[in-house]
N, C-alpha and C positions, 0 to 999 in steps of 0.2 A: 858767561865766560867759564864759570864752574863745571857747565853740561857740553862745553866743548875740551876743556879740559878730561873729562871722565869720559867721553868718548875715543879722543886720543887714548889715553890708558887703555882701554877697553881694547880698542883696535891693534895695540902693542901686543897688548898679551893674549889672547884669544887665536888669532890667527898666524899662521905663517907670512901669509901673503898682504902685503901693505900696499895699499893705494896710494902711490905718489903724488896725483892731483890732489887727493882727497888730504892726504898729511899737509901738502901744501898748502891748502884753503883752511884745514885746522889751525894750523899756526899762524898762519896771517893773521884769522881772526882773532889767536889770544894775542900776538906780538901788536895789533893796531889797541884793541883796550887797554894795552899794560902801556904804550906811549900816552895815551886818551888820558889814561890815571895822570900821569905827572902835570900833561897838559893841564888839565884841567885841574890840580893843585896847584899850580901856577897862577893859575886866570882867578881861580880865590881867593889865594895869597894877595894879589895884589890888587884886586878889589876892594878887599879889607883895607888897602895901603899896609899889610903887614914887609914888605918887598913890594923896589920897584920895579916896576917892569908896565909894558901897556896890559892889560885886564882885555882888553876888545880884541887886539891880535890872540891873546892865548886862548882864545871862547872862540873864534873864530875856527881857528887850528882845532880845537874841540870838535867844532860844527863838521868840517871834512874830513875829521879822522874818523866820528859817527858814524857818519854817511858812508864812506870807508868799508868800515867794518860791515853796515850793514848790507851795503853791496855785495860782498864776499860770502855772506851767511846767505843772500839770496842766492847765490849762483849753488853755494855747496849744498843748500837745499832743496834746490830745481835736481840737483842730480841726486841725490838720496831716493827723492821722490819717482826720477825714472829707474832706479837701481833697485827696486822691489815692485813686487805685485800690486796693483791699483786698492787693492782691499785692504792694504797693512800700512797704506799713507797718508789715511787721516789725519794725525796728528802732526805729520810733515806738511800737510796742506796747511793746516790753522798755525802752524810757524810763519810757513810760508805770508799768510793774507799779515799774519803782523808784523815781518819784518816789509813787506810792501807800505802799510799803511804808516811805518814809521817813515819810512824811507821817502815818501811820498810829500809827509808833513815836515820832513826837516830838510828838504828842497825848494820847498815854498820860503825857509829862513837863511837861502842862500845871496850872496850879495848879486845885485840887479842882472840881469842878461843872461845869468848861468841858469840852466836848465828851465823850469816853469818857475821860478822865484819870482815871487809876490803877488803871482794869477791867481792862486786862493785868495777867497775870503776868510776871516778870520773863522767865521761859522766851521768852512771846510775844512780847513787844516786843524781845528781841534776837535769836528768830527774824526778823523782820521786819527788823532794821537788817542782819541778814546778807546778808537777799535783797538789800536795795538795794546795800548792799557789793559784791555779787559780781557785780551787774548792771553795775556802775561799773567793777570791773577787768576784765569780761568785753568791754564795748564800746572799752576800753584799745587790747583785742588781736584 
């Protein structure tokens, strides 16, 4: 959220010319994390029984606003990656394969019928949250 924030700004000031899509597919992805935050205060809250409320509907709402978001980061990253030279998108590729492999494994924990939910094995899907794991601490460093 930070690195899509800081490129908004970036993209503000730097340039004259703004990408409409591009501003669009920014903000999406911060405005679906800042709903995901509350969501998902909610769904602890009253986990804990600190507030009631149902715990499974607000993790659920969780679960699609994820998926959500990372929908939107794939697409704004498919196009980054055509919108420069093939040699300067490395780094946009290994976003890319982790917001895939997230997207992939929290599919698999979608409710019955929707999409490939529950055709992983358990094996698969947390192969898959690993990739993106290590995708994440890897751009870290």
């Amino acid at each position: 959220m930070f690195s899509s924030i800081k490129d908004l700004y970036l993209q503000f000031t730097t340039s004259n010319k703004i990408d409409i899509f591009d501003y669009f597919l920014t903000s999406s992805i911060t405005g679906i994390y800042t709903v995901y935050g509350f969501a998902e205060l909610i769904a602890w809250l009253s986990d804990a029984k600190l507030i009631v409320a149902d715990s499974g509907k607000w993790f659920k709402w969780c679960l699609y606003l994820w998926l959500g978001a990372l929908a939107v980061g794939i697409i704004r990253t498919i196009r980054q990656i055509f919108k420069k030279p093939f040699e300067k998108t490395k780094n946009d590729q290994i976003t890319l394969l982790g917001f895939i492999c997230d997207f992939i494994s929290g599919a698999n924990s979608l409710p019955p019928g929707m999409l490939w939910s529950g055709k992983l094995t358990p094996r698969q899907s947390a192969t898959f949250s690993f990739i993106a794991s290590a995708i994440g601490f890897w751009k870290l460093y």
